[in-house]
C-alpha positions in Angstrom: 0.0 0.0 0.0 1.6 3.3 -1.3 0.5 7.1 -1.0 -2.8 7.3 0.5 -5.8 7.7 -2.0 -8.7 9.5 -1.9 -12.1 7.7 -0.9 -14.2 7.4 -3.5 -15.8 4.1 -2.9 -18.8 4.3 -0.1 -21.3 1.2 0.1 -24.4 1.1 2.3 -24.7 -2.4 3.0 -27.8 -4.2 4.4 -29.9 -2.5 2.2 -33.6 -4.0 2.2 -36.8 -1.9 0.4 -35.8 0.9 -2.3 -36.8 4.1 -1.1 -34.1 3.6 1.6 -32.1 2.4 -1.3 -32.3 5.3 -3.1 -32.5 8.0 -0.2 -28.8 6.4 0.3 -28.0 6.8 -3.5 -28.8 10.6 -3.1 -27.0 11.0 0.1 -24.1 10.7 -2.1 -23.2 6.8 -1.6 -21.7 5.0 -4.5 -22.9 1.3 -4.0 -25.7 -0.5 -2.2 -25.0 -4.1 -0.6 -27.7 -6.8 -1.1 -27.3 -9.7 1.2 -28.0 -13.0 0.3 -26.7 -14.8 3.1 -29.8 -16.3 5.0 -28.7 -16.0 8.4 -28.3 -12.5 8.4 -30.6 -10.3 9.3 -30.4 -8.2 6.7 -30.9 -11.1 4.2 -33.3 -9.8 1.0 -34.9 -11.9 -1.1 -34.7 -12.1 -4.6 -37.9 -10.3 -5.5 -37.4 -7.8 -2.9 -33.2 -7.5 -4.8 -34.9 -7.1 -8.4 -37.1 -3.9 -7.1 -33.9 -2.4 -5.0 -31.9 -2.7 -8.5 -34.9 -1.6 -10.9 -35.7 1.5 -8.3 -31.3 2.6 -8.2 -29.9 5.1 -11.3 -27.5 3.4 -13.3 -23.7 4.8 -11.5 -25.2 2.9 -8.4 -22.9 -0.7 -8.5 -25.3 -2.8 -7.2 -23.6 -5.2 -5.0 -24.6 -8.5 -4.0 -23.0 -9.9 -1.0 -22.3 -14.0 -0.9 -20.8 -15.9 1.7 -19.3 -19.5 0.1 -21.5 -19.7 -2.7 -20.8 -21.3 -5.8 -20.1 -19.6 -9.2 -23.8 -21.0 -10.6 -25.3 -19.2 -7.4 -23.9 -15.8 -8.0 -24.4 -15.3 -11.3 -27.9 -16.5 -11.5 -28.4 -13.9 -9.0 -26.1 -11.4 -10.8 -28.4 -11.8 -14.1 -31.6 -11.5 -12.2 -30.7 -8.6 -10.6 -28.5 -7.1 -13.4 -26.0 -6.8 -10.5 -22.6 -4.5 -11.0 -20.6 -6.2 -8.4 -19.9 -9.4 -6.1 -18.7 -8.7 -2.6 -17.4 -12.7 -1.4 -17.9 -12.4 2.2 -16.3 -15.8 2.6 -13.5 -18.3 2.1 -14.0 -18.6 -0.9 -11.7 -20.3 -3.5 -9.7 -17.4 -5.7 -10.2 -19.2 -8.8 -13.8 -18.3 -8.5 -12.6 -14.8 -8.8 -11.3 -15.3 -11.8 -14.8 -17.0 -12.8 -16.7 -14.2 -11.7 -14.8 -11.5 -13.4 -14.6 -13.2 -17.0 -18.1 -12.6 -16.8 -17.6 -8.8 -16.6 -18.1 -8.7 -12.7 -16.7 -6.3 -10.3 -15.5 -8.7 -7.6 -15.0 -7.5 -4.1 -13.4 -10.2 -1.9 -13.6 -9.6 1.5 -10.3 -10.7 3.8 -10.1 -10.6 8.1 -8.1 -10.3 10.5 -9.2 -13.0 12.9 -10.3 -15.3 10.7 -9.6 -17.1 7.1 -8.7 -15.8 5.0 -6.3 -13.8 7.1 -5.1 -10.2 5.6 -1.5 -12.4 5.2 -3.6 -14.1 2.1 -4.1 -11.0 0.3 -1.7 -11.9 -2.7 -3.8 -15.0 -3.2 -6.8 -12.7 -4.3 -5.0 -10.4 -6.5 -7.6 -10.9 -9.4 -10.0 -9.3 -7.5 -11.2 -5.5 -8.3 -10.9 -4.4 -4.3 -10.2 -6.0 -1.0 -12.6 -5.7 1.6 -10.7 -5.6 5.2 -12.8 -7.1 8.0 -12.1 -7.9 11.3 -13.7 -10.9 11.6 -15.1 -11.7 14.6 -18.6 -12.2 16.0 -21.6 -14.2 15.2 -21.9 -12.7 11.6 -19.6 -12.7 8.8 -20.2 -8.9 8.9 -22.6 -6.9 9.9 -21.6 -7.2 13.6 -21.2 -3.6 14.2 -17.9 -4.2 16.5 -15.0 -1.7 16.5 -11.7 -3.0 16.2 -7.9 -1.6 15.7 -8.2 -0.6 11.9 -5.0 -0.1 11.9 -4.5 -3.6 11.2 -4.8 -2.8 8.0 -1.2 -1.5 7.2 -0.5 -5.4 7.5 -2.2 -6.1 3.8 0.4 -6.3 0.9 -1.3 -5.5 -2.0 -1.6 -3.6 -4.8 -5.5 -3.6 -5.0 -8.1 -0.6 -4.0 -8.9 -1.4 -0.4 -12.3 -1.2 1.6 -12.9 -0.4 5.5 -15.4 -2.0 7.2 -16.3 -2.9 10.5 -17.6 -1.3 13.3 -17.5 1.9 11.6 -20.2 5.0 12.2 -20.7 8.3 12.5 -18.5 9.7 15.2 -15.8 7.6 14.7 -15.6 7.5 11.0 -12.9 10.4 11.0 -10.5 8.8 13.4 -10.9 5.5 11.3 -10.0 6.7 8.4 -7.8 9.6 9.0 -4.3 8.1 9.0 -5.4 4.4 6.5 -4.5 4.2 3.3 -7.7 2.8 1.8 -9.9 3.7 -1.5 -13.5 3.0 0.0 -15.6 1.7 3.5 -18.3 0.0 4.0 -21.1 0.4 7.0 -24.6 -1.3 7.7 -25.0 -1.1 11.8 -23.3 1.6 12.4 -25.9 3.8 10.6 -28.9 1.8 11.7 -32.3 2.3 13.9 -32.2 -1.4 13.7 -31.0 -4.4 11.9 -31.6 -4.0 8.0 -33.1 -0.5 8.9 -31.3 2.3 8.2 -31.0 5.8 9.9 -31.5 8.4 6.7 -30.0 10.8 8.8 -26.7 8.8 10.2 -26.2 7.9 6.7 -26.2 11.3 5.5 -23.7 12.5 8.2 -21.3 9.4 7.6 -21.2 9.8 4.1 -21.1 13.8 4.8 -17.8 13.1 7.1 -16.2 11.7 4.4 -16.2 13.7 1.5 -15.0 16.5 4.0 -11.5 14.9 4.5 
């Protein structure tokens, strides 16, 4: 990781009816995570996905979030929805990276810091369009709404965009980010009344905090 780069990557994740969908689009965020991972409890159905997508203008990469799904999964999902992008939220095998974008997929894969695949695999996912640093721990894949040291992130090696997320919200986004050399972040508790319902107005102010750096 070199000079430090200017965000310009911010996904609302957890997304699940589209007026919020696109009241985040106009707040200024540049992708919206769909989660089709069951256990979550932001998980969105398929028919519920399609109106999100249909309801978003066309710079919003719609982003579908998989945790160890198989190719034939995704991108029956990815055609339905017309998604823009695949965030792998799991340990998934890299050559299904290499699947995903021959089929013109932006592929976000996901690594952690307490769990595989550890931030020490990054080279392993080099085919992928951004790296997604997590921490890791708690019940959830994501979503868990835990801080952690992001600072942690100066371990990656790569050469790829990469992604904050993880505990992040709106009065601690600015110490987060300040001194991390990262492209993008990613939030979904931290600018929530509840789980898979967003706060209009925390979203706003995050995003807000950002583009003032």
């Amino acid at each position: 990781m070199g000079k430090k780069p200017k965000i310009n990557f911010i996904k609302i994740c957890g997304i699940t009816d589209p007026q919020t969908a696109v009241a985040c689009a106009n707040s200024g965020a540049d992708a919206i995570g769909l989660v089709f991972f069951k256990k979550s409890p932001r998980y969105v159905s398929e028919n519920d996905a399609l109106l999100i997508c249909q309801a978003l203008p066309s710079n919003i990469i719609t982003t579908g979030v998989f945790v160890d799904e198989d190719f034939n999964f995704i991108m029956n999902r990815v055609k339905k929805m017309s998604l823009k992008a695949v965030q792998l939220h799991g340990n998934e095998n890299p050559e299904l990276i290499i699947q995903l974008q021959s089929n013109n997929v932006i592929v976000i894969k996901t690594i952690f810091f307490e769990r595989k695949p550890y931030f020490k695999n990054a080279h392993l996912y080099s085919q992928a369009s951004y790296l997604l640093a997590e921490c890791g721990k708690g019940v959830l894949p994501g979503g868990n709404a835990k801080e952690w040291n992001w600072s942690k992130i100066l371990q990656i090696k790569t050469e790829l965009p990469v992604i904050l997320a993880g505990g992040l919200n709106t009065t601690n986004i600015n110490d987060a980010i300040s001194n991390l050399e990262i492209s993008g972040v990613d939030v979904s508790s931290g600018v929530e009344l509840s789980s898979g319902i967003k706060d209009l107005n925390k979203v706003s102010k995050f995003i807000k905090a950002i583009k003032s750096q």
